[in-house]
GUROBA-150599 format. One record per atom (N, C-alpha, C): x, y, z; atom name. Coordinates in nm, 3 decimals, always signed. Layout:
BEGIN
<ketor east="X" north="Y" up="Z" atom="CA"/>
...
REM end
This chain:
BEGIN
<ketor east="+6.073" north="+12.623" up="-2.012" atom="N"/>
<ketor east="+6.057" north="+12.500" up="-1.938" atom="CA"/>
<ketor east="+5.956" north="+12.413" up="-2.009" atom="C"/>
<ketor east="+6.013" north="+12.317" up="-2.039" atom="N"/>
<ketor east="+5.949" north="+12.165" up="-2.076" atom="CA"/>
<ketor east="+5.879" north="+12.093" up="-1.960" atom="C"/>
<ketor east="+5.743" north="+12.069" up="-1.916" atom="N"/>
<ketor east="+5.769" north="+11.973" up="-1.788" atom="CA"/>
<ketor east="+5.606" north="+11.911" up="-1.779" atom="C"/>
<ketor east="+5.564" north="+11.775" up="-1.750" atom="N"/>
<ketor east="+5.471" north="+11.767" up="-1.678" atom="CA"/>
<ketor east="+5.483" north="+11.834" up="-1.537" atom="C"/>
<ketor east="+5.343" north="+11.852" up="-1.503" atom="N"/>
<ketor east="+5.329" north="+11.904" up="-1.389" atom="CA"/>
<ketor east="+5.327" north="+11.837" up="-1.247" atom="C"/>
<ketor east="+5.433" north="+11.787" up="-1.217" atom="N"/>
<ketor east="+5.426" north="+11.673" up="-1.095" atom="CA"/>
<ketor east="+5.559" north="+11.725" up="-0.977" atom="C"/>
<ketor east="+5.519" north="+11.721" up="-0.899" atom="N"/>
<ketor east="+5.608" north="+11.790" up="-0.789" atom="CA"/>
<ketor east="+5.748" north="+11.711" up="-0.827" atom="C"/>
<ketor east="+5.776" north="+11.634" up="-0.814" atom="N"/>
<ketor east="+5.913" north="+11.579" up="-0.843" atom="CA"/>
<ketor east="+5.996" north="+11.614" up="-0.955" atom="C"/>
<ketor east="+5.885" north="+11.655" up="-1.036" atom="N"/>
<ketor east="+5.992" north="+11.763" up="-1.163" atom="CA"/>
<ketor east="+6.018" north="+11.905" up="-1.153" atom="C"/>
<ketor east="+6.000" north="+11.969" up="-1.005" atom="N"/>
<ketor east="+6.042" north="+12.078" up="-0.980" atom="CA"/>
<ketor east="+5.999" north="+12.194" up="-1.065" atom="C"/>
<ketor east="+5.856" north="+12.142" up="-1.065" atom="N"/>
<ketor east="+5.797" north="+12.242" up="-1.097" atom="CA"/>
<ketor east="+5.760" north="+12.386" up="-1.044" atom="C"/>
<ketor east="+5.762" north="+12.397" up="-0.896" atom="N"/>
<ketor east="+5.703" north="+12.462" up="-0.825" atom="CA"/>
<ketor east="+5.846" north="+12.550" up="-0.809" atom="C"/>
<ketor east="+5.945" north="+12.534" up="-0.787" atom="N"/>
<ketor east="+6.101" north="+12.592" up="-0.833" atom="CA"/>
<ketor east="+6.119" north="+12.653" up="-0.924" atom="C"/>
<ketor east="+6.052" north="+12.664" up="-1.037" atom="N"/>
<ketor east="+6.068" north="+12.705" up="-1.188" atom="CA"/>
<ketor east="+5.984" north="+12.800" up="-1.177" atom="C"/>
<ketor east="+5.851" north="+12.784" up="-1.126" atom="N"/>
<ketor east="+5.738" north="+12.872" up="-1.151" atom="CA"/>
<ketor east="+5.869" north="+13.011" up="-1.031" atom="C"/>
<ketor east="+5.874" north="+12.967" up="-0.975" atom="N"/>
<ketor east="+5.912" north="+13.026" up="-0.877" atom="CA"/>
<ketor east="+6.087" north="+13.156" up="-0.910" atom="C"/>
<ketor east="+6.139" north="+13.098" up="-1.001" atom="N"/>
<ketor east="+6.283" north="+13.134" up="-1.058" atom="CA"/>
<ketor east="+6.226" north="+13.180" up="-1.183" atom="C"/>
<ketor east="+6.121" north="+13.164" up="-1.253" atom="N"/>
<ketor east="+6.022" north="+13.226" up="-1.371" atom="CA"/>
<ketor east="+5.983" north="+13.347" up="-1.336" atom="C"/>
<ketor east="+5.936" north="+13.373" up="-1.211" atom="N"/>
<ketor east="+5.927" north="+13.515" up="-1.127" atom="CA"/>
<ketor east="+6.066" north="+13.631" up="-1.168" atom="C"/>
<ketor east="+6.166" north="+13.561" up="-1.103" atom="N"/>
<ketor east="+6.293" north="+13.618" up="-1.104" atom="CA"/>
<ketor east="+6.325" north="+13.654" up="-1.253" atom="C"/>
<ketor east="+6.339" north="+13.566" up="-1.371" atom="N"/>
<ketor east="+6.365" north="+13.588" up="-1.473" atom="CA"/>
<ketor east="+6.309" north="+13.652" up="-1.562" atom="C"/>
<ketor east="+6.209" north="+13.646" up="-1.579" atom="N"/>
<ketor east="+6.082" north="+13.758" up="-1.630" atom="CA"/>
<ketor east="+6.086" north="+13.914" up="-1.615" atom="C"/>
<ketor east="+6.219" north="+13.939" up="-1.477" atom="N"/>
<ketor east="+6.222" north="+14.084" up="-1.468" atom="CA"/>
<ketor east="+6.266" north="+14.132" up="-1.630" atom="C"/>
<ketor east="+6.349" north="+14.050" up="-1.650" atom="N"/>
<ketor east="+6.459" north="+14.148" up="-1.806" atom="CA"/>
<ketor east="+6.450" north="+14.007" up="-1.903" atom="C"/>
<ketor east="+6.338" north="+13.945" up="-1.931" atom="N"/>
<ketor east="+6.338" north="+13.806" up="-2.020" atom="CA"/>
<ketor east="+6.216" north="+13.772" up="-2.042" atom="C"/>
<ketor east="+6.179" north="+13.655" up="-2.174" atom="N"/>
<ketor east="+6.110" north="+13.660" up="-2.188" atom="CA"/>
<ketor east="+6.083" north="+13.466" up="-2.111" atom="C"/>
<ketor east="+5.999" north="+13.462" up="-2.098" atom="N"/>
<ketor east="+5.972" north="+13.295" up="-2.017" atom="CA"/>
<ketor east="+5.865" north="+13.217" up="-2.117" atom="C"/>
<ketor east="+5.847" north="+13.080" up="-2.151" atom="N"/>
<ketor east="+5.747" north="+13.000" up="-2.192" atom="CA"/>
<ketor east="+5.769" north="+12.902" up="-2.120" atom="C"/>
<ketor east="+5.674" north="+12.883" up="-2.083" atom="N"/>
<ketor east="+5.654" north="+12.792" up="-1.951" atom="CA"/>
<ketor east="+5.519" north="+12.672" up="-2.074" atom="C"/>
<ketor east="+5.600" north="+12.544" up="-2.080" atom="N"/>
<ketor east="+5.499" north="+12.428" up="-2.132" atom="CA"/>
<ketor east="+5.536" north="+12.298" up="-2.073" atom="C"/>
<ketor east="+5.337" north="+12.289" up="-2.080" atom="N"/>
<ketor east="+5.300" north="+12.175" up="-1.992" atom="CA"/>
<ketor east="+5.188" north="+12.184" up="-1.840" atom="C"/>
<ketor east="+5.157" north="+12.097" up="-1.828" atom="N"/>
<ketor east="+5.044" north="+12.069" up="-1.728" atom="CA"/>
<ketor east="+5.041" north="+11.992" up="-1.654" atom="C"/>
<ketor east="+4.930" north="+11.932" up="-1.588" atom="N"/>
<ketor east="+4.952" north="+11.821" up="-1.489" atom="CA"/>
<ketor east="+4.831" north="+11.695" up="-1.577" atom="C"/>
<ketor east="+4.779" north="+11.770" up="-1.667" atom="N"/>
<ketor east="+4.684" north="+11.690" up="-1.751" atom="CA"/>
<ketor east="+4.556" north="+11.659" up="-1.681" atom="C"/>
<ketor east="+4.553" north="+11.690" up="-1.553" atom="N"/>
<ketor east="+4.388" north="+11.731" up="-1.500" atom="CA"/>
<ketor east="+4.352" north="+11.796" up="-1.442" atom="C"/>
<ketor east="+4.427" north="+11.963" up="-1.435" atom="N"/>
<ketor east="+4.381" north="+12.070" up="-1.373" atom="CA"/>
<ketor east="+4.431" north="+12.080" up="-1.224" atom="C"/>
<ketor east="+4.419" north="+12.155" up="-1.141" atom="N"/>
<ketor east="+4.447" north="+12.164" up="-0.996" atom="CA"/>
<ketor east="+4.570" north="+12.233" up="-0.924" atom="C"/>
<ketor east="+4.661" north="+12.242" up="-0.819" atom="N"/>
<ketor east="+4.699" north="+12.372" up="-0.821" atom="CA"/>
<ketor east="+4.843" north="+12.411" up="-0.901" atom="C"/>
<ketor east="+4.901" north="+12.284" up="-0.911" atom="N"/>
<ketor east="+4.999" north="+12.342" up="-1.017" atom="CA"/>
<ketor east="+5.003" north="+12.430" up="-1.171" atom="C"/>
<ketor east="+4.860" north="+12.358" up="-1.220" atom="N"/>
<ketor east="+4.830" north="+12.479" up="-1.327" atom="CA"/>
<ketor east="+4.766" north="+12.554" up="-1.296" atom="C"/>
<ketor east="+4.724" north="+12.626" up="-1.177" atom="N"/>
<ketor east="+4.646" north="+12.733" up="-1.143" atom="CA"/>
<ketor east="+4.719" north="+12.809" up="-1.076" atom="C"/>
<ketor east="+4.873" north="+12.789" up="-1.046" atom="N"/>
<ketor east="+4.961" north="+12.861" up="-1.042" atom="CA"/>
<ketor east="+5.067" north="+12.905" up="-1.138" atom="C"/>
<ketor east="+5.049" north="+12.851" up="-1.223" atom="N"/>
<ketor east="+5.120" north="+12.868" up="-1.353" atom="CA"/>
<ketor east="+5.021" north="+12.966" up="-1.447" atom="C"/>
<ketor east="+4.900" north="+12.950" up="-1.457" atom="N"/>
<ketor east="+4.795" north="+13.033" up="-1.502" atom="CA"/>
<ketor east="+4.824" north="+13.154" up="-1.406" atom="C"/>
<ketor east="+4.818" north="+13.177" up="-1.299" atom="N"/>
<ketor east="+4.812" north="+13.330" up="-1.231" atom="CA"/>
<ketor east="+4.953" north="+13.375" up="-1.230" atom="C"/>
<ketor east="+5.071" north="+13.296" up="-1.256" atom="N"/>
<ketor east="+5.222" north="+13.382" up="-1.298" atom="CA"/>
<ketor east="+5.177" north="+13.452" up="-1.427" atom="C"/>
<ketor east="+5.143" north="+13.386" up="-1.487" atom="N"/>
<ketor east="+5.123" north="+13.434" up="-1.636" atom="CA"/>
<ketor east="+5.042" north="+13.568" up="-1.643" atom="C"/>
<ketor east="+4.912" north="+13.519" up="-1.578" atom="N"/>
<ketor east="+4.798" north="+13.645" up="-1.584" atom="CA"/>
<ketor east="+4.850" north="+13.789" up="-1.531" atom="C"/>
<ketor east="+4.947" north="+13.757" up="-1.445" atom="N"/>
<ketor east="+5.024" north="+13.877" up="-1.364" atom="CA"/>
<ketor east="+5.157" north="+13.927" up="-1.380" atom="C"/>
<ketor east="+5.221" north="+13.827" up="-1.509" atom="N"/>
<ketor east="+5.306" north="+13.880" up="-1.546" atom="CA"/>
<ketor east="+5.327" north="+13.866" up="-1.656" atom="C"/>
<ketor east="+5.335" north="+13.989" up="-1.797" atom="N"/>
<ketor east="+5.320" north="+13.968" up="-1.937" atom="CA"/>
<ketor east="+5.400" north="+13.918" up="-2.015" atom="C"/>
<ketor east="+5.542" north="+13.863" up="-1.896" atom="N"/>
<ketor east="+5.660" north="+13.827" up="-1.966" atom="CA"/>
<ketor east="+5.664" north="+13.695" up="-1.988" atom="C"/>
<ketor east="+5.564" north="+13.612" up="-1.906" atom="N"/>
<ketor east="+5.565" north="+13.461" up="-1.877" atom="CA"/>
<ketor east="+5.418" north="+13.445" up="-1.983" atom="C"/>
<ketor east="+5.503" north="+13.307" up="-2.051" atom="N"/>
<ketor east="+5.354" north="+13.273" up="-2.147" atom="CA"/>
<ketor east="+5.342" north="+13.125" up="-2.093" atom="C"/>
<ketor east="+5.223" north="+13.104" up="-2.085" atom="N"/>
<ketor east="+5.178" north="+12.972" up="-2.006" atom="CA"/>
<ketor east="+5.121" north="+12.893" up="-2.181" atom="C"/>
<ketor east="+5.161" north="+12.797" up="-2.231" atom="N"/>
<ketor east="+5.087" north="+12.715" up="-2.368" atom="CA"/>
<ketor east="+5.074" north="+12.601" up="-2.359" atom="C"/>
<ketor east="+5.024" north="+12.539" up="-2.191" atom="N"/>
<ketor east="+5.014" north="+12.405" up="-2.144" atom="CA"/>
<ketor east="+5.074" north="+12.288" up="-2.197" atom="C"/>
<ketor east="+4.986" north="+12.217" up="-2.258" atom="N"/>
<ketor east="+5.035" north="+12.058" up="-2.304" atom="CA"/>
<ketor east="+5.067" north="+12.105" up="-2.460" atom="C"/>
<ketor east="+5.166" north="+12.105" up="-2.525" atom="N"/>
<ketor east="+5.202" north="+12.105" up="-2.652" atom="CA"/>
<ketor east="+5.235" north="+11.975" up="-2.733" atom="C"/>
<ketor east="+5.123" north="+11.918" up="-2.804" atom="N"/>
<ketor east="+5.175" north="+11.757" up="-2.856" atom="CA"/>
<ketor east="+5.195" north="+11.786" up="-2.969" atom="C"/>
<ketor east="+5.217" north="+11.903" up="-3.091" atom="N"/>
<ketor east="+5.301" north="+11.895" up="-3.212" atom="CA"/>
<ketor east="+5.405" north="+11.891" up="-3.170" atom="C"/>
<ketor east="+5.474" north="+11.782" up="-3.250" atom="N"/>
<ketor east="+5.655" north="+11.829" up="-3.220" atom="CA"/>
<ketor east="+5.691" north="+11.916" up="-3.295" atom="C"/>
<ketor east="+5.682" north="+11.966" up="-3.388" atom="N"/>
<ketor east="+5.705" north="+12.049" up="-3.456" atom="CA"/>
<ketor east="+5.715" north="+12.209" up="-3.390" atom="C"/>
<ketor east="+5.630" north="+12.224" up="-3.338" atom="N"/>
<ketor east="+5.631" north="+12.316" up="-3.214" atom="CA"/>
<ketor east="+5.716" north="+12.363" up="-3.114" atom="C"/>
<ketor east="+5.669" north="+12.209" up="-3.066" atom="N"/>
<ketor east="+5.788" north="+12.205" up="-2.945" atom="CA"/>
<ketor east="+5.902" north="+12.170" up="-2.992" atom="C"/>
<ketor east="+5.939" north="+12.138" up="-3.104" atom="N"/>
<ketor east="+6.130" north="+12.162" up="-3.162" atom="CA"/>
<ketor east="+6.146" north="+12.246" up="-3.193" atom="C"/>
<ketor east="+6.031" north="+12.408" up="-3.261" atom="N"/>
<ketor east="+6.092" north="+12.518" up="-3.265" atom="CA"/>
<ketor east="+6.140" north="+12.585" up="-3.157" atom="C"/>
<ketor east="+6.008" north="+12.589" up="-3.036" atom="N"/>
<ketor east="+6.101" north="+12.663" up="-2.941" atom="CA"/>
<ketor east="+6.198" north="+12.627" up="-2.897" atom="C"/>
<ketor east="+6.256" north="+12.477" up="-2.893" atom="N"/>
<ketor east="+6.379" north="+12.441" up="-2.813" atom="CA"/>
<ketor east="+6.472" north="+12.511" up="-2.880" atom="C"/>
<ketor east="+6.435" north="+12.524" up="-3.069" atom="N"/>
<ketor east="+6.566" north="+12.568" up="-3.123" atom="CA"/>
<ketor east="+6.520" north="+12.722" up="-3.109" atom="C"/>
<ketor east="+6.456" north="+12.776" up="-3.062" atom="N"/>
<ketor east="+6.456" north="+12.926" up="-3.052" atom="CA"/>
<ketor east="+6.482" north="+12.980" up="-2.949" atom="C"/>
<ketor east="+6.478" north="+12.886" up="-2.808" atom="N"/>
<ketor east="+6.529" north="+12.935" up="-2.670" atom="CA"/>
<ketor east="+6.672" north="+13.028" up="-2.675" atom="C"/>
<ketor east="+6.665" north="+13.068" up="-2.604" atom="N"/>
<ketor east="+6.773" north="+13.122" up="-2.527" atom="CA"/>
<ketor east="+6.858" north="+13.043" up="-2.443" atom="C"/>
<ketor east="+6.775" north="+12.929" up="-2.339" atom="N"/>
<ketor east="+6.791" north="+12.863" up="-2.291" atom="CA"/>
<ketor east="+6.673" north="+12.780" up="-2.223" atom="C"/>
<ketor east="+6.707" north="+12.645" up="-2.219" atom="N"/>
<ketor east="+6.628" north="+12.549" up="-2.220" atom="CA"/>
<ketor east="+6.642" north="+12.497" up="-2.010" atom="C"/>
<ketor east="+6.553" north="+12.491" up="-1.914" atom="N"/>
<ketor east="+6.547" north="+12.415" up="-1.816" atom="CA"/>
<ketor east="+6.480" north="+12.294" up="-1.782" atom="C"/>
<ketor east="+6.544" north="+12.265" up="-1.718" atom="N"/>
<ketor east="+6.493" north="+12.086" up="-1.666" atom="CA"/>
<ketor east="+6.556" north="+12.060" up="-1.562" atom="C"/>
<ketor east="+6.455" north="+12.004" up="-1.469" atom="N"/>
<ketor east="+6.491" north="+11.996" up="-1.313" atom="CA"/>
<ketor east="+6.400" north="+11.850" up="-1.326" atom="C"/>
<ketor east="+6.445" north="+11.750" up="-1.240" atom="N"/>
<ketor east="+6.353" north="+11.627" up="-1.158" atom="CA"/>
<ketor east="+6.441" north="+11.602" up="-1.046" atom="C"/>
<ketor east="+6.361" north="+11.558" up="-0.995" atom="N"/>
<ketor east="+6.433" north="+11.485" up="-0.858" atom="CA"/>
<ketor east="+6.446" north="+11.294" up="-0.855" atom="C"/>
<ketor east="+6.410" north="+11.288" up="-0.979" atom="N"/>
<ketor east="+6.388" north="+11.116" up="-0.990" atom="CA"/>
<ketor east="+6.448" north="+11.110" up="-1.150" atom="C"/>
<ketor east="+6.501" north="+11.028" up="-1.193" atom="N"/>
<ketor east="+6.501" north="+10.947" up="-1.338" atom="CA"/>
<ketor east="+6.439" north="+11.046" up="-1.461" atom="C"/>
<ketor east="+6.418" north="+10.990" up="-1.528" atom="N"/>
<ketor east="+6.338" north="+11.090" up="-1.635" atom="CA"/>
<ketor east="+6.426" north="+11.103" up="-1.723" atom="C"/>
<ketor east="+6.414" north="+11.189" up="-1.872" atom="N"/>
<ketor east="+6.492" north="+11.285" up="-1.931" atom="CA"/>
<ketor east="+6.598" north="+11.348" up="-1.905" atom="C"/>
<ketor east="+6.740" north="+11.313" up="-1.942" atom="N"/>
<ketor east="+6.892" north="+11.390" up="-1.921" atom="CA"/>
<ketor east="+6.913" north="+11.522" up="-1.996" atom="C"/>
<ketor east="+6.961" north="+11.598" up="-1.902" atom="N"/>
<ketor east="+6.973" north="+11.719" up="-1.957" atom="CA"/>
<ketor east="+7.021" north="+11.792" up="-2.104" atom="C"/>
<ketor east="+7.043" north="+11.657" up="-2.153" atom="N"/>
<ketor east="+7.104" north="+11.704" up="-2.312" atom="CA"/>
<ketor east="+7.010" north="+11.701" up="-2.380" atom="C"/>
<ketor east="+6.907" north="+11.678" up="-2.386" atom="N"/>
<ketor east="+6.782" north="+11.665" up="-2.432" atom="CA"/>
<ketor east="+6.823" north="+11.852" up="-2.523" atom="C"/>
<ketor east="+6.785" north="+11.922" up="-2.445" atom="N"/>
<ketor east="+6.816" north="+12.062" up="-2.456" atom="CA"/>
<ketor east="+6.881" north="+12.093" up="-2.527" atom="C"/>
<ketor east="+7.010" north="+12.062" up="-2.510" atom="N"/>
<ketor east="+7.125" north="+12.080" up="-2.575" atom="CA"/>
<ketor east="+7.125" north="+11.996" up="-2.745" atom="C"/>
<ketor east="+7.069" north="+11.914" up="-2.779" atom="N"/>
<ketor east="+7.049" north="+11.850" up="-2.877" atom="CA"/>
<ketor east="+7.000" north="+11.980" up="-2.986" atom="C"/>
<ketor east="+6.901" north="+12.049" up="-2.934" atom="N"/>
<ketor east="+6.836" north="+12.166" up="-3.017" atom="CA"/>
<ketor east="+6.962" north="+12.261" up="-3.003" atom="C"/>
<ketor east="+7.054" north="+12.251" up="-2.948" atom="N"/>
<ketor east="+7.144" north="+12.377" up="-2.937" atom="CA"/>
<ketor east="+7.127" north="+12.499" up="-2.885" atom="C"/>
<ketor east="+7.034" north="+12.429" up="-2.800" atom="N"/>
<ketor east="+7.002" north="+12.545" up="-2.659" atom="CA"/>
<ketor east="+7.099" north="+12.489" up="-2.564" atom="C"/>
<ketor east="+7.156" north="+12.584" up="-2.477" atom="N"/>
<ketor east="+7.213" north="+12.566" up="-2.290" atom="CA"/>
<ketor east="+7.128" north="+12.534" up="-2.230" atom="C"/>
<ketor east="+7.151" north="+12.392" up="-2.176" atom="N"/>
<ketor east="+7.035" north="+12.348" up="-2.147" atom="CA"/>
<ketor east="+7.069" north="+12.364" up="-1.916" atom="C"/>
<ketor east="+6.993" north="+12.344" up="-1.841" atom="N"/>
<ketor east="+7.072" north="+12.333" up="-1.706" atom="CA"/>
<ketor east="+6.961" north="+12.243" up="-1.677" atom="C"/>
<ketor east="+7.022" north="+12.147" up="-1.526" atom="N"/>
<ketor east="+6.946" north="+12.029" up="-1.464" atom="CA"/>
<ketor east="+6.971" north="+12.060" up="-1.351" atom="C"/>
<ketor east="+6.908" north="+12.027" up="-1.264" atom="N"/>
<ketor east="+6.918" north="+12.015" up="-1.159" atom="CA"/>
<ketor east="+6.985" north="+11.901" up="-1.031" atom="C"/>
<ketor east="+7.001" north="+11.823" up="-1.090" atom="N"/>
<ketor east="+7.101" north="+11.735" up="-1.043" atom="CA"/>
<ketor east="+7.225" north="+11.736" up="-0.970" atom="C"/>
<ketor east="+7.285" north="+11.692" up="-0.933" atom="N"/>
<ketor east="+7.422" north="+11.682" up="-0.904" atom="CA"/>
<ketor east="+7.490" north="+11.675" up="-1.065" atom="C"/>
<ketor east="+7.620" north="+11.725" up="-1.055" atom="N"/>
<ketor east="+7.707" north="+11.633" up="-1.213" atom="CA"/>
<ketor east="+7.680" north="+11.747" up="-1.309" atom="C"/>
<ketor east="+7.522" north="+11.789" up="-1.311" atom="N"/>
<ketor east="+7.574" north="+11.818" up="-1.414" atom="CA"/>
<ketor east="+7.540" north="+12.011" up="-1.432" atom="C"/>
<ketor east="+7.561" north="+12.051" up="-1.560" atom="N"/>
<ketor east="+7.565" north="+12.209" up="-1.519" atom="CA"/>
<ketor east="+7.520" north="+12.285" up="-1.689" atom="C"/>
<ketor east="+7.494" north="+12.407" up="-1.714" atom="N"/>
<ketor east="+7.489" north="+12.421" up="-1.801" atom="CA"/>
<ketor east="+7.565" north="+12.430" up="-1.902" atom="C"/>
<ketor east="+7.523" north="+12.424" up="-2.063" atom="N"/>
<ketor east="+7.610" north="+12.363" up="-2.180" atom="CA"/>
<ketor east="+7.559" north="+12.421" up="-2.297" atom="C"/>
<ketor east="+7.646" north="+12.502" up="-2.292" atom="N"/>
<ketor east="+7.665" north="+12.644" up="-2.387" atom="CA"/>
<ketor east="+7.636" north="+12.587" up="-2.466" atom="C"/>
<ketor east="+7.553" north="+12.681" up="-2.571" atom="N"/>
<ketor east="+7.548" north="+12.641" up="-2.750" atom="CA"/>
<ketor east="+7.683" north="+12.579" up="-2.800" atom="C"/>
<ketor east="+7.684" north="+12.496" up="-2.863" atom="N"/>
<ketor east="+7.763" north="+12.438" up="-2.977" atom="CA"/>
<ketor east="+7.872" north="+12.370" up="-2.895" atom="C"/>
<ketor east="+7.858" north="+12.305" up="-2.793" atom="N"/>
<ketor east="+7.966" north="+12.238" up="-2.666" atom="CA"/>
<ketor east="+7.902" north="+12.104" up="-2.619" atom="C"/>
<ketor east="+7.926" north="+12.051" up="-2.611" atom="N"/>
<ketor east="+7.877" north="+11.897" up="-2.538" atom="CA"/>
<ketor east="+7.955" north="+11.857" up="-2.416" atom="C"/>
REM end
């Protein structure tokens, strides 16, 4: 997961389905709210309590953040408002999924 930390990007859903997935997977969870408070202090204690979830907050190399997109497994993105379209993901040739209506996930090498 790619995300600022702001309730409308369904963050608190992810942390939450990050639980679930972490049983048999590995999770990187990036991004913050950029001034501390409880969304990253719940993202910090998934992590601390579970060795499968890596918390690497605000990532501003792109370089970085274009490897993991192209190293995912799969890429998520949820908002409840405007923002970034789910192909974003899919561009790196990760399956990317949204949360939206419309639309759904999109297998490697498919548009």
């Amino acid at each position: 997961m790619v995300a600022r930390f702001v309730p409308e990007n369904t963050v608190v859903e992810f942390f939450e389905a990050a639980e679930v997935l972490s049983r048999d997977r590995d999770v990187v969870i990036v991004g913050s709210s950029g001034y501390g408070g409880e969304l990253d202090e719940q993202v910090r204690a998934l992590a601390q309590r579970n060795e499968r979830v890596t918390w690497m907050g605000h990532v501003s190399d792109d370089r970085k953040l274009f490897s993991l997109w192209q190293n995912a497994g799969a890429y998520f993105h949820g908002h409840s408002v405007g923002g970034t379209k789910s192909g974003v993901g899919s561009g790196y040739g990760v399956p990317s999924t949204h949360r939206r209506p419309g639309h759904r996930v999109q297998p490697r090498g498919t548009r």
